[in-house]
C-alpha positions as CSV (number, residue, x, y, z in Angstrom):
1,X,-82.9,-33.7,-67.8
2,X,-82.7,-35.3,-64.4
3,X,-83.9,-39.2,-64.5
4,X,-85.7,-41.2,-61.8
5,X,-83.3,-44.0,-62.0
6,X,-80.7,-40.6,-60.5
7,X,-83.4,-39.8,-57.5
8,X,-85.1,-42.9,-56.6
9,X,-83.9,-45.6,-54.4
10,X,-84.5,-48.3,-56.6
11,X,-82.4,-46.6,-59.3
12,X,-84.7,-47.4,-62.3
13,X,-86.7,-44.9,-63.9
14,X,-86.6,-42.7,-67.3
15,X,-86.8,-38.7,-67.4
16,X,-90.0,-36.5,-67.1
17,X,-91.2,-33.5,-69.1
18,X,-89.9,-30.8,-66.1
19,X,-87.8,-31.0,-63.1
20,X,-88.1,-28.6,-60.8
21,X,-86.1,-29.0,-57.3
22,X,-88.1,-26.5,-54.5
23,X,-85.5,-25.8,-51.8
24,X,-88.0,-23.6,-50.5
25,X,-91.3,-24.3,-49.0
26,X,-92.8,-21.3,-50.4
27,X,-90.8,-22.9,-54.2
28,X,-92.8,-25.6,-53.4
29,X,-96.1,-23.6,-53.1
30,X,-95.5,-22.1,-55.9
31,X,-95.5,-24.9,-57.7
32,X,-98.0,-26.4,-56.0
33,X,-100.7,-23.5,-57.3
34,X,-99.5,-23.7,-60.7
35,X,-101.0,-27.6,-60.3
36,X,-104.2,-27.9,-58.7
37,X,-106.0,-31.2,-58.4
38,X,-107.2,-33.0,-61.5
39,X,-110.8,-34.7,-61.9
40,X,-111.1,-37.5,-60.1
41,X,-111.6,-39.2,-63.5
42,X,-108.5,-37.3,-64.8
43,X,-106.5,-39.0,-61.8
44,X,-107.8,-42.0,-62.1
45,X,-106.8,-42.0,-65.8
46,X,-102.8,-41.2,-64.8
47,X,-103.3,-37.6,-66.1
48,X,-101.8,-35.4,-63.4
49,X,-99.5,-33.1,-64.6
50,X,-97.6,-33.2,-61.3
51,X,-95.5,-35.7,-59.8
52,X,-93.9,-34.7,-55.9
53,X,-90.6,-36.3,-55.3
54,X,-89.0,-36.8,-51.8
55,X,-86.6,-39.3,-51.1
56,X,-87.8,-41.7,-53.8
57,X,-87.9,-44.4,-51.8
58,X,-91.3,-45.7,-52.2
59,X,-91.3,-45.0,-55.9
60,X,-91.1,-46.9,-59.0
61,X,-91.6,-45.0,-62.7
62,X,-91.7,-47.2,-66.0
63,X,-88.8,-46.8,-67.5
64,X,-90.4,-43.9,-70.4
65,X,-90.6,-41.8,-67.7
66,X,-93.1,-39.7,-66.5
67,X,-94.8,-36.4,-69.2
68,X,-95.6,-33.8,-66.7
69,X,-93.7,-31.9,-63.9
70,X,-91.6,-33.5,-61.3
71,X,-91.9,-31.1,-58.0
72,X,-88.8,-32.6,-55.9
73,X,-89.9,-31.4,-52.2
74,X,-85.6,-30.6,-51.2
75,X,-86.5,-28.1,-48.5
76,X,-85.0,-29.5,-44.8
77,X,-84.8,-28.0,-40.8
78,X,-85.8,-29.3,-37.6
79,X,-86.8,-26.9,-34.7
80,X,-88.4,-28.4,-31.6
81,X,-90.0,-26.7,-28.8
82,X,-91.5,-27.7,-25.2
83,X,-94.5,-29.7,-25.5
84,X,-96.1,-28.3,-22.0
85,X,-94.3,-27.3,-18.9
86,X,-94.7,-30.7,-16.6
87,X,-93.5,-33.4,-19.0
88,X,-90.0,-32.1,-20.4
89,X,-91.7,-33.9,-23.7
90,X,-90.6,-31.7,-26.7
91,X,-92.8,-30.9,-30.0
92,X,-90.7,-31.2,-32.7
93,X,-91.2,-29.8,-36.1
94,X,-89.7,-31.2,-39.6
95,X,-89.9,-30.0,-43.2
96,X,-90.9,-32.6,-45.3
97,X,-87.5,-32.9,-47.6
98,X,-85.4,-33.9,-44.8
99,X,-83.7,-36.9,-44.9
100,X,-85.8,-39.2,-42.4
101,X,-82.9,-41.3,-40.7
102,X,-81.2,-37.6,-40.0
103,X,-84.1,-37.1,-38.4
104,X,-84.2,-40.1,-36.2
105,X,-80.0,-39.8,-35.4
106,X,-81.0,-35.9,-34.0
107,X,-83.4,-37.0,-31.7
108,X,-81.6,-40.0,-30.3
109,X,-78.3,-37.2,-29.9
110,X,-80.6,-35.2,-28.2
111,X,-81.8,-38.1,-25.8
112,X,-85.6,-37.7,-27.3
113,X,-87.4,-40.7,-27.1
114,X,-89.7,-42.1,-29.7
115,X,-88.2,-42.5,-33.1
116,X,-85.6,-44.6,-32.4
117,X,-86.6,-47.8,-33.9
118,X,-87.0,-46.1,-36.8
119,X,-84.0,-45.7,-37.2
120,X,-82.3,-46.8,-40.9
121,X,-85.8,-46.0,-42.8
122,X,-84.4,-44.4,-46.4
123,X,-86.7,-41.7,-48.0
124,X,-88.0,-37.9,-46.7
125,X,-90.0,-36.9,-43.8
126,X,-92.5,-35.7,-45.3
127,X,-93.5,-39.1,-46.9
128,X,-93.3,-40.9,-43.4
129,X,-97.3,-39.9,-42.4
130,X,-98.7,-41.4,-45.8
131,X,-97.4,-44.5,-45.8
132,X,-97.8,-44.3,-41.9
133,X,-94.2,-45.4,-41.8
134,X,-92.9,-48.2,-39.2
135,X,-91.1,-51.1,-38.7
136,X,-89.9,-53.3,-35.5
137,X,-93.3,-52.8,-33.9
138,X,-92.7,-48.9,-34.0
139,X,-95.0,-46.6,-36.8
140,X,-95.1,-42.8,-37.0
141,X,-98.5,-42.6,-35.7
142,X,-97.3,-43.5,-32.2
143,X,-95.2,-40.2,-32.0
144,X,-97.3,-37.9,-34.3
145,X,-99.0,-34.6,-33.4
146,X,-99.7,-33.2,-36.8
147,X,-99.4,-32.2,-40.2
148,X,-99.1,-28.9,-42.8
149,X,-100.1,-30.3,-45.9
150,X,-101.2,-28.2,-49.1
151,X,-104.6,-28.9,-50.5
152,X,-104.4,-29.0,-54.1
153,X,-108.2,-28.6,-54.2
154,X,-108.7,-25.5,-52.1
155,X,-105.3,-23.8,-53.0
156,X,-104.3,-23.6,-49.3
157,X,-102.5,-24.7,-46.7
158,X,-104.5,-27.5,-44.2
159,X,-103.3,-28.9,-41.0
160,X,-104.2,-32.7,-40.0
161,X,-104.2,-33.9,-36.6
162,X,-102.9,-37.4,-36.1
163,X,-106.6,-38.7,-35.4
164,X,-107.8,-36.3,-38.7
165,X,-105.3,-38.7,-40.6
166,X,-107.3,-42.2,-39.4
167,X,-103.6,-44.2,-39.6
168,X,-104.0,-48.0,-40.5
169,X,-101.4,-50.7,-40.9
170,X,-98.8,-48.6,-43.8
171,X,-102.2,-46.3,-44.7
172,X,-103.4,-43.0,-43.7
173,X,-106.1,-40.1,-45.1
174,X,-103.0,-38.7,-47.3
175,X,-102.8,-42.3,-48.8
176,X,-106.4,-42.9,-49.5
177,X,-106.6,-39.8,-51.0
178,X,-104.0,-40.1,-53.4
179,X,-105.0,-41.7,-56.5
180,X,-102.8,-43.5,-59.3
181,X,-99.9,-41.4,-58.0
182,X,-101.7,-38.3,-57.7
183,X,-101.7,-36.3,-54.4
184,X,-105.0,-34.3,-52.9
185,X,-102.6,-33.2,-50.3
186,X,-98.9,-32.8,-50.2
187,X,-97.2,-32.9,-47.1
188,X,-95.0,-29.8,-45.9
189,X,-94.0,-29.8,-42.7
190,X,-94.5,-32.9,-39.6
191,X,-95.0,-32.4,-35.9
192,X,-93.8,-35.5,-33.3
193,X,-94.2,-35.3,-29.7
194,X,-91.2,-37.1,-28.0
195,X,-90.5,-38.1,-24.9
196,X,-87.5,-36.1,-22.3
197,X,-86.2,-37.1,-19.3
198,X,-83.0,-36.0,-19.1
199,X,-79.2,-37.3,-19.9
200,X,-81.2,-40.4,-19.0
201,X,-84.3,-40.8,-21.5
202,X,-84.6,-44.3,-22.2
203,X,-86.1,-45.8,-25.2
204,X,-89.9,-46.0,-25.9
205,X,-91.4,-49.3,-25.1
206,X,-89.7,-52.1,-27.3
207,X,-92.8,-54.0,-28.8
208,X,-90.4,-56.3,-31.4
209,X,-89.6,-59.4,-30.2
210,X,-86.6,-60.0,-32.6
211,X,-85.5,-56.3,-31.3
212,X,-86.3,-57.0,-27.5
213,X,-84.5,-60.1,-27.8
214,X,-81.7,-58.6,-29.8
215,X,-81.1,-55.9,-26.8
216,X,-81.2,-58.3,-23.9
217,X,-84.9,-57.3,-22.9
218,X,-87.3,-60.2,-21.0
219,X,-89.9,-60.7,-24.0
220,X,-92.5,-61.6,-21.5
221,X,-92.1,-58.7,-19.4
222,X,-94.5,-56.0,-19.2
223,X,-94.1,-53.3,-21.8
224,X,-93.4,-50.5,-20.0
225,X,-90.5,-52.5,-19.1
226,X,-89.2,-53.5,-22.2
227,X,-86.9,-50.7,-22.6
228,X,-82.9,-50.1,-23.2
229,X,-80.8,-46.9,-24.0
230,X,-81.6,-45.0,-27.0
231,X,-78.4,-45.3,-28.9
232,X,-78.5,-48.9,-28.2
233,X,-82.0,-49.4,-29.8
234,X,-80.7,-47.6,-33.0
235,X,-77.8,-49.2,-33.3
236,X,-79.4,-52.5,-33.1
237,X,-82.0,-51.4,-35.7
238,X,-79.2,-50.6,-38.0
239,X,-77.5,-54.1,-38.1
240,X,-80.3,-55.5,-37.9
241,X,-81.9,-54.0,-40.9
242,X,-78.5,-53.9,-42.4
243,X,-78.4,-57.5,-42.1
244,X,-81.5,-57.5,-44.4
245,X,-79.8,-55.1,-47.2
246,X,-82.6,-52.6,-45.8
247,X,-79.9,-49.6,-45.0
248,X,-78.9,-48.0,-48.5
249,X,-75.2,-48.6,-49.2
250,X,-74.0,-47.9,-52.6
251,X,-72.1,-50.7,-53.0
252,X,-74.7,-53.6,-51.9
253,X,-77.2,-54.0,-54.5
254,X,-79.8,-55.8,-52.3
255,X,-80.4,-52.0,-50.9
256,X,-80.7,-50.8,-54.5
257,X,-84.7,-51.4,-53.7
258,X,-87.8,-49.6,-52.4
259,X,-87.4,-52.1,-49.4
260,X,-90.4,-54.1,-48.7
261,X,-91.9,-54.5,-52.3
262,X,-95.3,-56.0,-51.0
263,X,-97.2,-55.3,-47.7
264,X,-98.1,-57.8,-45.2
265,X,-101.9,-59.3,-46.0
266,X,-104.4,-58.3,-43.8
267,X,-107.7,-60.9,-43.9
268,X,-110.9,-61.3,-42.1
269,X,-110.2,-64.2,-39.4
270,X,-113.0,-66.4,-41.0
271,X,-111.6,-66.2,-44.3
272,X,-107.7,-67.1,-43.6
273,X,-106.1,-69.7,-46.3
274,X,-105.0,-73.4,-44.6
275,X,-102.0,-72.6,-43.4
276,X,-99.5,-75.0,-41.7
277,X,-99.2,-74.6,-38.0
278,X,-96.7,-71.9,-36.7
279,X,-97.5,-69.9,-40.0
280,X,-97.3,-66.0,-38.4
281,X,-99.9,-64.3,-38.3
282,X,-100.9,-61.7,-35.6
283,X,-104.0,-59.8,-34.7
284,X,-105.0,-57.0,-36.7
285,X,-108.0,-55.3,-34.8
286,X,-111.6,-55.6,-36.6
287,X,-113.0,-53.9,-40.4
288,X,-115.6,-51.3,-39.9
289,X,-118.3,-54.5,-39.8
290,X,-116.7,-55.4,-36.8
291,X,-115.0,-58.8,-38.1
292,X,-111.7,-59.8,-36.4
293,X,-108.8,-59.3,-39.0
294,X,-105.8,-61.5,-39.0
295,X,-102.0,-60.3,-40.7
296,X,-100.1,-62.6,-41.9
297,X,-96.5,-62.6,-43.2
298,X,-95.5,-61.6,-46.7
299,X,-92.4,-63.0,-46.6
300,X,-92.9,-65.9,-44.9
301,X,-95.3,-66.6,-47.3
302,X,-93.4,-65.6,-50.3
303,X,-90.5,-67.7,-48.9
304,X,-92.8,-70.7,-49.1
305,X,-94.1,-70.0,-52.0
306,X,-90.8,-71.3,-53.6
307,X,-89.4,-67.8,-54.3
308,X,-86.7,-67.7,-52.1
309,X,-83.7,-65.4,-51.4
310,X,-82.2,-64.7,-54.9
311,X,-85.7,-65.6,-56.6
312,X,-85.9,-63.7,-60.7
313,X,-82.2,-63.6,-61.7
314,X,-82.8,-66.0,-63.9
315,X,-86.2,-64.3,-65.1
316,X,-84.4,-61.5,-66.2
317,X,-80.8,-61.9,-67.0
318,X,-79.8,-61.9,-63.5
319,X,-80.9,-57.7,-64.1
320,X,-82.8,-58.0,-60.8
321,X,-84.7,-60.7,-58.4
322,X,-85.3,-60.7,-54.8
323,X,-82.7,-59.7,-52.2
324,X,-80.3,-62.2,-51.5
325,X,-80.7,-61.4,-48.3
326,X,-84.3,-60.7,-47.3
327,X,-87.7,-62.2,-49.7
328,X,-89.4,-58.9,-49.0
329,X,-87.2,-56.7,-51.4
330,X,-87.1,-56.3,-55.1
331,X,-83.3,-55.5,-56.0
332,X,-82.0,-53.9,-59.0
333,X,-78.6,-55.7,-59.5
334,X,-76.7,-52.8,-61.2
335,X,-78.2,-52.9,-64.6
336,X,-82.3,-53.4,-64.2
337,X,-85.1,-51.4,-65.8
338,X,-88.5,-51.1,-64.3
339,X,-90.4,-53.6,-66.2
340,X,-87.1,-56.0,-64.9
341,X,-88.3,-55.3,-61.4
342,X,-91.9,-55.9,-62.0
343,X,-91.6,-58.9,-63.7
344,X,-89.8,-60.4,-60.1
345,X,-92.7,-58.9,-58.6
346,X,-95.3,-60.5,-60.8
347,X,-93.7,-64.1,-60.6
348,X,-93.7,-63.8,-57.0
349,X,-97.3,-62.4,-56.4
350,X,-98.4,-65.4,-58.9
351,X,-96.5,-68.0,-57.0
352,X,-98.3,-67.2,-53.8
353,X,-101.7,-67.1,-54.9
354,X,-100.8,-70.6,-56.8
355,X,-99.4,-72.1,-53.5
356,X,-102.0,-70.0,-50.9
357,X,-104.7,-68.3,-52.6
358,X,-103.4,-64.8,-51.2
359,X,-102.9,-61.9,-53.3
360,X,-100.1,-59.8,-52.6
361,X,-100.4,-56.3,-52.9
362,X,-97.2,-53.4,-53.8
363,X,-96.6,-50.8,-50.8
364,X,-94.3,-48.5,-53.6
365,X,-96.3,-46.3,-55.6
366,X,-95.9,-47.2,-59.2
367,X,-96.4,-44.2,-61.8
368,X,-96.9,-45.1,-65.7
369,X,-97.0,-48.7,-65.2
370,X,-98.8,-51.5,-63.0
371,X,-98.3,-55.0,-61.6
């Protein structure tokens, strides 16, 4: 029997009860109607019988494993068609198990303009709209026309439109309606709208300062400015995330990891912590009460926390700790269980509500076990 420590990015994880590998979308259905949705209180309890496996990359299972039936979604293909007959824009479809930086390398070979700074994300593409997936001031819901997802309540297929989905900083409908794990609706296929102009396409705007910078772009000019060739981008996004240990590589355990382990805090203006001067934090748009929100830095403030690069070898044998080369990341240093992992993770959420009163919270989903 297959073990999660074999599929996941993170390589920990024990073995479930059934492993079933759909290389089909209609395997996956099939599947899919053999498991309809639980009781709430059944969910909330961690009784699903079903557990839907893409890249693994956001996923962390205790180390007995998980009962019921592991559904891994390995079905791939891109097609892409004209988006309307003035722009030269393209509509671009993708089953959810294909790999999500192939993805992102097809459109910038293609000279298709809006994933690009996506570029070096591990995991499946089908995963990308939950977690509303982004980095260097790019997110999926910038490029996003739709999605096929099956409703495990109704028994049939549903299609989302990107406003339908209500994205939010790493959070979407899909997210907030999964529950301990459990999925109301599992993503099958993903539509993005991208930009064409020809040989020439540039990049989309380049909102990242560190990225801007990085390519030679004026900060301070306006954003429609702020753009470079798209191989460039993506090739800066690599080293630059590779400079982090965020690019899988076999041989470097700080990318044996779900990358970021916690998200960045998102607090009501009024109710920030003292923080010293030139502590980041950014505007986050308003809550539904209409109070301004503030984001702060999770690794800035786990950094000053006192957990710093290297932070939980010596909690756990020197098993696992923090990246050595980046405090957002849990590592697994060759030999680490789960519970090796989540012990880092608990020193370090402790240490920074002891030094700032904030309360980190986990962006992988965590099945049989808790922080």
């Amino acid at each position: 029997m297959p073990r999660f420590s074999d599929h996941t990015t993170a390589r920990v994880g024990g073995s479930a009860g059934e492993w079933i590998v759909a290389e089909t979308e209609s395997r996956a259905i099939e599947v899919l109607r053999q498991h309809p949705l639980p009781t709430p209180e059944q969910r909330a309890a961690g009784a699903d019988t079903l557990l839907v496996l893409g890249g693994g990359s956001n996923l962390l299972v205790s180390d007995a494993g998980f009962p019921g039936t592991v559904l891994q979604l390995a079905f791939g293909g891109i097609t892409e068609e004209p988006a309307d007959e003035a722009s030269g824009d393209v509509v671009v479809t993708v089953a959810a198990g294909h790999g999500w930086d192939q993805v992102v390398a097809w459109s910038v070979e293609r000279r298709y303009a809006g994933l690009e700074a996506l570029s070096g994300i591990p995991g499946a593409a089908g995963a990308t709209p939950v977690q509303n997936v982004g980095a260097y001031g790019a997110d999926v819901s910038q490029t996003l026309v739709d999605v096929r997802v099956w409703d495990r309540a109704a028994g049939r297929i549903v299609v989302f439109s990107a406003d339908d989905l209500d994205f939010g900083y790493r959070d979407s409908v899909l997210k907030r309606t999964t529950i301990n794990g459990s999925p109301h609706y599992v993503v099958l296929s993903v539509r993005f709208r991208l930009e064409h102009r020809g040989e020439s396409t540039p990049s989309s705007p380049v909102r990242y300062a560190e990225l801007a910078r990085s390519l030679g772009l004026d900060i301070d000019a306006a954003l429609d400015q702020r753009r470079a060739p798209l191989q460039d981008v993506r090739d800066k996004v690599l080293a630059l995330r590779a400079g982090k240990g965020m690019v899988l590589d076999a041989e470097d355990h700080d990318t044996w990891s779900t990358g970021s382990f916690f998200t960045n805090p998102i607090l009501p203006a009024e109710n920030l912590p003292e923080l010293p001067e030139g502590a980041p934090r950014f505007a986050a748009g308003t809550d539904s009460d209409g109070t301004p929100l503030v984001k702060l830095s999770a690794a800035w403030l786990i950094d000053r926390s006192g957990c710093a690069k290297g932070f939980g070898a010596e909690l756990t044998g020197g098993r696992a700790s923090l990246s050595t080369k980046h405090t957002l990341a849990l590592t697994n240093r060759g030999e680490a269980t789960t519970e090796d992992l989540l012990t880092v993770a608990r020193a370090v959420r402790d240490a920074v509500v002891d030094r700032f009163g904030v309360e980190l919270h986990p962006e992988p989903v965590l099945i049989g076990t808790s922080l």
